[in-house]
Structure formats: C-alpha cells, structure tokens
Gaussian input, Z-matrix of N, CA and C with variables (Angstrom, degrees):
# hf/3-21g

backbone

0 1
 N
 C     1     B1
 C     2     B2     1     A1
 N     3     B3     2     A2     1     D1
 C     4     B4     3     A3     2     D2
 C     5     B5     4     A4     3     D3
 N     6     B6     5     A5     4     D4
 C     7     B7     6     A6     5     D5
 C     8     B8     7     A7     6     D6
 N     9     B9     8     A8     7     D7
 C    10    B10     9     A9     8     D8
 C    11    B11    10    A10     9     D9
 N    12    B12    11    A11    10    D10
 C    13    B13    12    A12    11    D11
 C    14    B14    13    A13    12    D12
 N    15    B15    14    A14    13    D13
 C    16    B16    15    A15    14    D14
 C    17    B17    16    A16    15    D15
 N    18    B18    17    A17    16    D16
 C    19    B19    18    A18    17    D17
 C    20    B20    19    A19    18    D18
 N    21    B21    20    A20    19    D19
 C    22    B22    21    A21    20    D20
 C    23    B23    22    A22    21    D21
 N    24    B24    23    A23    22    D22
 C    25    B25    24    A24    23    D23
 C    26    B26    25    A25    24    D24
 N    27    B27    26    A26    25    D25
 C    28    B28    27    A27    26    D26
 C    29    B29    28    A28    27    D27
 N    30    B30    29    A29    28    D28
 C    31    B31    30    A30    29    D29
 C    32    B32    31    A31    30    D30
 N    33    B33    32    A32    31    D31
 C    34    B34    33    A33    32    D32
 C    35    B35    34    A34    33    D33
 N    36    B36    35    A35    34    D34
 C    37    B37    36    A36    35    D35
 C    38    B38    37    A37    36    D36
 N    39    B39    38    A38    37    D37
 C    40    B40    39    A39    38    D38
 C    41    B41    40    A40    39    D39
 N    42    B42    41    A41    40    D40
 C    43    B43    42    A42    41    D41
 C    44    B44    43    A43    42    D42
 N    45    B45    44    A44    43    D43
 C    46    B46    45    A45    44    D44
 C    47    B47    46    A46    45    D45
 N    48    B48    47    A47    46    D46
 C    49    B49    48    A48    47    D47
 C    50    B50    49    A49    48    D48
 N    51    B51    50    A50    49    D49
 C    52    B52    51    A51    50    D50
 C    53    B53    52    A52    51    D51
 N    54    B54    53    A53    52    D52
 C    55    B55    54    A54    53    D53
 C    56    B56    55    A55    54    D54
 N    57    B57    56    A56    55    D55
 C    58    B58    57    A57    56    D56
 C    59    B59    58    A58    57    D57
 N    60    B60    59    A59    58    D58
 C    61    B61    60    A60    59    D59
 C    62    B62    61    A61    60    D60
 N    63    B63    62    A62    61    D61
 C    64    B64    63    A63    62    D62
 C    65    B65    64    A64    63    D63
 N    66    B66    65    A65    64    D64
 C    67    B67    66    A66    65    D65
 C    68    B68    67    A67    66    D66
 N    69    B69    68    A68    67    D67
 C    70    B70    69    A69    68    D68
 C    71    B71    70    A70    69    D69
 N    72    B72    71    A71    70    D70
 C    73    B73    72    A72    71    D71
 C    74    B74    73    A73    72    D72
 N    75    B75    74    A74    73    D73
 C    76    B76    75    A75    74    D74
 C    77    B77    76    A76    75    D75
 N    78    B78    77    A77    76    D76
 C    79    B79    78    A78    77    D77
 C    80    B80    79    A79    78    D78
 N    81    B81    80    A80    79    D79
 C    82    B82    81    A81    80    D80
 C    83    B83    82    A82    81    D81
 N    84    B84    83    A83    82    D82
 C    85    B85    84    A84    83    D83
 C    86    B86    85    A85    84    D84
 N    87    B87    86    A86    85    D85
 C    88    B88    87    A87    86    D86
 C    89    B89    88    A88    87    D87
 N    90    B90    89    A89    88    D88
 C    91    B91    90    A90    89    D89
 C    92    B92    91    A91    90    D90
 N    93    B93    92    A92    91    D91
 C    94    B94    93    A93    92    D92
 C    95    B95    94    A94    93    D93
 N    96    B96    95    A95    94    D94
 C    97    B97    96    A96    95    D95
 C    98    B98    97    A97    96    D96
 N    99    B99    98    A98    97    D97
 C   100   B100    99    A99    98    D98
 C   101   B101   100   A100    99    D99
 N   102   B102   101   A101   100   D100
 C   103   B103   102   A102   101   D101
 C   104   B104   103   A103   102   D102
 N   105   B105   104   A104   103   D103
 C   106   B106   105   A105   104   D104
 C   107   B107   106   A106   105   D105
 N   108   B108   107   A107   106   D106
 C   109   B109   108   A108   107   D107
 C   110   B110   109   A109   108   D108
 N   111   B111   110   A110   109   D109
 C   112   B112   111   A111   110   D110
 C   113   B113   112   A112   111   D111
 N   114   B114   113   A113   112   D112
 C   115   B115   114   A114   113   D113
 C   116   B116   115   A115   114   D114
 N   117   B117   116   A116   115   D115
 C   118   B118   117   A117   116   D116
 C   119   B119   118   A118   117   D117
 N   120   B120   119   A119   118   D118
 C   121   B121   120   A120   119   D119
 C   122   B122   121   A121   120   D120
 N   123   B123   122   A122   121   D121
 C   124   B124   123   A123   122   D122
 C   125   B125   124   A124   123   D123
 N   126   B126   125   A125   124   D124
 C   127   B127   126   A126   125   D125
 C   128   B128   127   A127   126   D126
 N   129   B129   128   A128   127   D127
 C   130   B130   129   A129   128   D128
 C   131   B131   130   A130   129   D129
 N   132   B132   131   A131   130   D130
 C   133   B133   132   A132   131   D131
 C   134   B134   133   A133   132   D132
 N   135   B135   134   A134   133   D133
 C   136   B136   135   A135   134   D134
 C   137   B137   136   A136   135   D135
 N   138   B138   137   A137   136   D136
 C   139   B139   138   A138   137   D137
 C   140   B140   139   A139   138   D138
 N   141   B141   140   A140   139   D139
 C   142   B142   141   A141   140   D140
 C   143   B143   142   A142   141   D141
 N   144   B144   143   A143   142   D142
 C   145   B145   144   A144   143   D143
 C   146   B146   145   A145   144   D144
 N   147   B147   146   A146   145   D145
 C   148   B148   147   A147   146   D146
 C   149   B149   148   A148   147   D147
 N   150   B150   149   A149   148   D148
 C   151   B151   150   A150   149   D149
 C   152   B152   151   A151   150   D150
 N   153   B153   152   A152   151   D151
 C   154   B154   153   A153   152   D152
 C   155   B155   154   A154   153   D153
 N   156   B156   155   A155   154   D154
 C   157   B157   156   A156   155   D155
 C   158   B158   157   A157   156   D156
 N   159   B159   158   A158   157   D157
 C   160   B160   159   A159   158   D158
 C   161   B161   160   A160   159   D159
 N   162   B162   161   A161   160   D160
 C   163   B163   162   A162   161   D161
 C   164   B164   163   A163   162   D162
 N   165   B165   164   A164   163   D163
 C   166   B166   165   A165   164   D164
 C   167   B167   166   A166   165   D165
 N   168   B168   167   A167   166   D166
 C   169   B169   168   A168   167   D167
 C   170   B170   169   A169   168   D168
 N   171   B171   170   A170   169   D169
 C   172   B172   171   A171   170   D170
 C   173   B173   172   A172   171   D171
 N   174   B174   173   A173   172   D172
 C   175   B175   174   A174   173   D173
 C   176   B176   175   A175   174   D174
 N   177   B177   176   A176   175   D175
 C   178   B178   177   A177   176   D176
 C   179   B179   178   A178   177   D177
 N   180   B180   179   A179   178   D178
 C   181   B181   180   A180   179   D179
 C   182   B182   181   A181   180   D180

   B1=1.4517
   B2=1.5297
   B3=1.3699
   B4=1.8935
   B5=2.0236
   B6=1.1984
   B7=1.5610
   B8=1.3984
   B9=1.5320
   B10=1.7897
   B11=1.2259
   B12=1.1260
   B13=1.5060
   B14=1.2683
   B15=1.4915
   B16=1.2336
   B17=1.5454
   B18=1.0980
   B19=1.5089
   B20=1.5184
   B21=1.5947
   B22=0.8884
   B23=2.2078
   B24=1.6232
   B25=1.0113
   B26=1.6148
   B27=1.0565
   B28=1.0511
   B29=2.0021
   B30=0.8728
   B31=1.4540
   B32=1.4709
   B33=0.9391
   B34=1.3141
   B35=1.2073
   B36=0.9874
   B37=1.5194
   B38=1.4199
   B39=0.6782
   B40=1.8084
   B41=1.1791
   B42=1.8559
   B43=1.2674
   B44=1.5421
   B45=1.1962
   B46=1.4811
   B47=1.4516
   B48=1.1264
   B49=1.6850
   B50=1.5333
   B51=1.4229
   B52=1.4425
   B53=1.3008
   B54=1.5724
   B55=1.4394
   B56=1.4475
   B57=1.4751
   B58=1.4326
   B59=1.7723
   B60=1.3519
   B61=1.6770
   B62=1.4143
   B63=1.3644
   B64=1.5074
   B65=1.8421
   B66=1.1329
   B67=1.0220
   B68=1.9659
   B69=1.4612
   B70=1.5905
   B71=1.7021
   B72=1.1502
   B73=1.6776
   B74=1.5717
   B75=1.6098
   B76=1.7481
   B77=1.4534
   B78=1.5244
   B79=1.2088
   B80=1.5043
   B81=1.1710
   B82=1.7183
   B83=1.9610
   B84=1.2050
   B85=1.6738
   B86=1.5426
   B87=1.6502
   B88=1.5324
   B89=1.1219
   B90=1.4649
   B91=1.7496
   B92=1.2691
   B93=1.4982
   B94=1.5119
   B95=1.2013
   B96=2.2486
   B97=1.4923
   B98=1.5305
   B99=1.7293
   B100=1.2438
   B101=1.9381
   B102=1.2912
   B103=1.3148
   B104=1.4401
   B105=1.6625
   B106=1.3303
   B107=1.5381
   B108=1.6669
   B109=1.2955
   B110=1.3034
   B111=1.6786
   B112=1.2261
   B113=1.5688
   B114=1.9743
   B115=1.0463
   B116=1.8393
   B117=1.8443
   B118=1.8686
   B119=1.8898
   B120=1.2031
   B121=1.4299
   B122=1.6667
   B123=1.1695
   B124=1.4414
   B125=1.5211
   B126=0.6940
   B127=1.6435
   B128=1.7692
   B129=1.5056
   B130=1.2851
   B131=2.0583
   B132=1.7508
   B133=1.7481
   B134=1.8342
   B135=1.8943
   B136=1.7054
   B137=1.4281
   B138=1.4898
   B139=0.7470
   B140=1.6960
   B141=1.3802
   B142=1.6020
   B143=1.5936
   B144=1.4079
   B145=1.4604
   B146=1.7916
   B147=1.7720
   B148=1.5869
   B149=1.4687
   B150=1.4186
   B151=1.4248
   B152=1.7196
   B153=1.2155
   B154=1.6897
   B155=1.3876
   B156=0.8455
   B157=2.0059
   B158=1.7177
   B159=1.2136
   B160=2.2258
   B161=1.5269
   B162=1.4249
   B163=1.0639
   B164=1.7247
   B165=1.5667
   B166=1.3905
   B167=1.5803
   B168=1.1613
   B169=2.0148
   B170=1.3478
   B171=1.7313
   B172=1.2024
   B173=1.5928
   B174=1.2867
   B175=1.8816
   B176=1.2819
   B177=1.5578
   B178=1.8291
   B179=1.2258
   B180=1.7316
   B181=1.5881
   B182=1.3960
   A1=107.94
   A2=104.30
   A3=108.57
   A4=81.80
   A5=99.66
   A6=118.65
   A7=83.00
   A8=131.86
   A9=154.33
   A10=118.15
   A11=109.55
   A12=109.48
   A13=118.31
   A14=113.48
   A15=128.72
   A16=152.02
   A17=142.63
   A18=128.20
   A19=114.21
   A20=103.68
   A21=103.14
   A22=135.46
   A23=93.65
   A24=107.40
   A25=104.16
   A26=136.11
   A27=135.81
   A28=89.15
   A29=119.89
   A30=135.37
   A31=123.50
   A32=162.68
   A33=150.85
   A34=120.06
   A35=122.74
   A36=120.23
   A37=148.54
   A38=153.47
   A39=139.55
   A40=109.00
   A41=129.52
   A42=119.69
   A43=107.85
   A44=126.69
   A45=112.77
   A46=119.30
   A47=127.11
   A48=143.31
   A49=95.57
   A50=80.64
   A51=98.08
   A52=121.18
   A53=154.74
   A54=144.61
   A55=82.76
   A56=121.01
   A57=130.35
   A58=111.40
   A59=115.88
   A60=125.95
   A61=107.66
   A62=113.51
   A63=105.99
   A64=128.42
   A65=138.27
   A66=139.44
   A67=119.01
   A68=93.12
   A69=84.80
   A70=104.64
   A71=95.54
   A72=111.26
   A73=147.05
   A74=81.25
   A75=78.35
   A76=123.42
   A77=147.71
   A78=127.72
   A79=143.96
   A80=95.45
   A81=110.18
   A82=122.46
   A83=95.73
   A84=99.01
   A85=108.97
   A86=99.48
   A87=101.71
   A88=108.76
   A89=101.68
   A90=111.99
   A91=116.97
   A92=127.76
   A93=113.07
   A94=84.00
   A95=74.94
   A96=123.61
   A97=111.24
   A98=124.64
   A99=113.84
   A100=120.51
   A101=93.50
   A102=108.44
   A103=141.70
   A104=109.46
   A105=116.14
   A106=98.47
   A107=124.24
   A108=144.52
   A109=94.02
   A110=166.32
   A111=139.49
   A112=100.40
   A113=108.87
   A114=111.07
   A115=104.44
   A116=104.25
   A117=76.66
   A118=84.63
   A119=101.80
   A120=124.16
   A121=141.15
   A122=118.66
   A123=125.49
   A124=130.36
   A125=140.82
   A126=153.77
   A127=113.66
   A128=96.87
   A129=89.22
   A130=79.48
   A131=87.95
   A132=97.74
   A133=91.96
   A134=91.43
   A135=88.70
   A136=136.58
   A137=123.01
   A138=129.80
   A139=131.71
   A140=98.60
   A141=114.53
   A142=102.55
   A143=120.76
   A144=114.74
   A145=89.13
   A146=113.08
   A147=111.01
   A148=126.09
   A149=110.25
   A150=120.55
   A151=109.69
   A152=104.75
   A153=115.53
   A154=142.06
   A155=139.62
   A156=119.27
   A157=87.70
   A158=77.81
   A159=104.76
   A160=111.22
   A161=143.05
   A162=118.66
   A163=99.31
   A164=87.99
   A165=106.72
   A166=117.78
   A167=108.16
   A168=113.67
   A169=85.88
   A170=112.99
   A171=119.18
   A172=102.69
   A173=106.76
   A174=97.79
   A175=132.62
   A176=119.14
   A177=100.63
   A178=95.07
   A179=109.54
   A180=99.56
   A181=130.23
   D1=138.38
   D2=-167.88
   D3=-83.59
   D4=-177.98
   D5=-163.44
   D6=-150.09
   D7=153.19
   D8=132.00
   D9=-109.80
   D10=154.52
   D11=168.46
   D12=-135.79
   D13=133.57
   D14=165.50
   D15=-90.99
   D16=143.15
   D17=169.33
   D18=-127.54
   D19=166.96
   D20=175.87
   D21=-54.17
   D22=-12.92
   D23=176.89
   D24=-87.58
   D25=23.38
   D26=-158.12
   D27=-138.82
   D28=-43.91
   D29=169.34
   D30=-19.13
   D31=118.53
   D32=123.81
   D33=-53.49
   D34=151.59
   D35=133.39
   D36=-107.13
   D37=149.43
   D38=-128.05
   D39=-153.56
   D40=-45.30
   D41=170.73
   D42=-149.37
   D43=115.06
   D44=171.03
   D45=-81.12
   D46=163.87
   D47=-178.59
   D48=-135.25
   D49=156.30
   D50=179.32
   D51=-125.33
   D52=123.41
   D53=-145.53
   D54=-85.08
   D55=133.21
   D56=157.56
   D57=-115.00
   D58=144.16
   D59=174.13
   D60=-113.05
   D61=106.27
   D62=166.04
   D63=-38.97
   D64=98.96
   D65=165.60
   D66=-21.04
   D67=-16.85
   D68=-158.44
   D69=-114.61
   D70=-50.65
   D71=155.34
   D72=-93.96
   D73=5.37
   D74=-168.38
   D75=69.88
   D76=-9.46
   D77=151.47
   D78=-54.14
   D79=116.55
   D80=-176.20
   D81=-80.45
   D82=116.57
   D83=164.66
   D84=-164.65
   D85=178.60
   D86=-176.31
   D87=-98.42
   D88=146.77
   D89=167.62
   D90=-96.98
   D91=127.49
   D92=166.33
   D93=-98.27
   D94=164.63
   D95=-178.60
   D96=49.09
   D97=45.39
   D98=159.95
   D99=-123.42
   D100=47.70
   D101=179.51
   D102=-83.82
   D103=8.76
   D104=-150.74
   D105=-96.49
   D106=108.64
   D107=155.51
   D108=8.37
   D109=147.77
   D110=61.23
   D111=149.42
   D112=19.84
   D113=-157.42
   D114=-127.18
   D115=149.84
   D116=-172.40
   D117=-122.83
   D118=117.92
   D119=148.01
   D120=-52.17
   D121=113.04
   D122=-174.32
   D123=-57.69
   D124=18.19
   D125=-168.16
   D126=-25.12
   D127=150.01
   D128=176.18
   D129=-144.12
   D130=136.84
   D131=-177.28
   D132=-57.52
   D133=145.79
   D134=150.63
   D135=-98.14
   D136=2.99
   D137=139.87
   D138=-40.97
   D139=106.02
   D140=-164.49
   D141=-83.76
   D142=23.82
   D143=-170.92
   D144=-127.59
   D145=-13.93
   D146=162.11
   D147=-127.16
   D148=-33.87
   D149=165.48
   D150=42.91
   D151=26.81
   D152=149.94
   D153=-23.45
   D154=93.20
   D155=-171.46
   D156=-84.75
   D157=162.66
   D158=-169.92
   D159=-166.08
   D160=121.64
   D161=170.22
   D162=-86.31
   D163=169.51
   D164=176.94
   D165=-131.16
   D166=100.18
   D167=-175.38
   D168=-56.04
   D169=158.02
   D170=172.56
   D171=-132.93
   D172=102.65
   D173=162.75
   D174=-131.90
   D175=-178.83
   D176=-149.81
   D177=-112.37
   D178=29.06
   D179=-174.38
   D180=-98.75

C-alpha cells in the first residue's frame, strides 16, 4: 500500500461552522457558514423535542 503525506500547509479549507448553544434548551451543534464578523443569524434549535428560533450575533472578539 502507497502512503502520502500531508500538512497543514497543504490544507484547505472549504467550510467553517460555528459551535452554537440553544438559549432555551441547551442543545449543542455546529452551524455551517455562519461566520461573518458583525452579522446576526436566524437559527432554529436542532433539537426536535424544541426546535426554537433565536438569533445569534456573531463576533470575532
């Protein structure tokens, strides 16, 4: 079996996520593509036992 090797300089990146906490229940997961500096995002919990909407400001501070 051939072997490659990689690094992080070798890396892309392709989509970031962001860890979100429901405000109402406490369920944790990632969101892609909600990374934009200065921006507030619409959420809906994934928790199918609350399925809440909440926005979420996002900043890089």
């Amino acid at each position: 079996m051939e072997r490659i090797y990689r690094t992080y300089a070798d890396t892309e990146v392709t989509q970031l996520s962001t860890s979100v906490k429901c405000p109402y229940c406490g369920e944790e997961w990632m969101e892609p593509d909600t990374d934009e500096c200065g921006t507030t995002y619409k959420l809906r919990c994934e928790n199918e036992d609350c399925e809440r909407e909440f926005e979420m400001y996002f900043d890089a501070s």
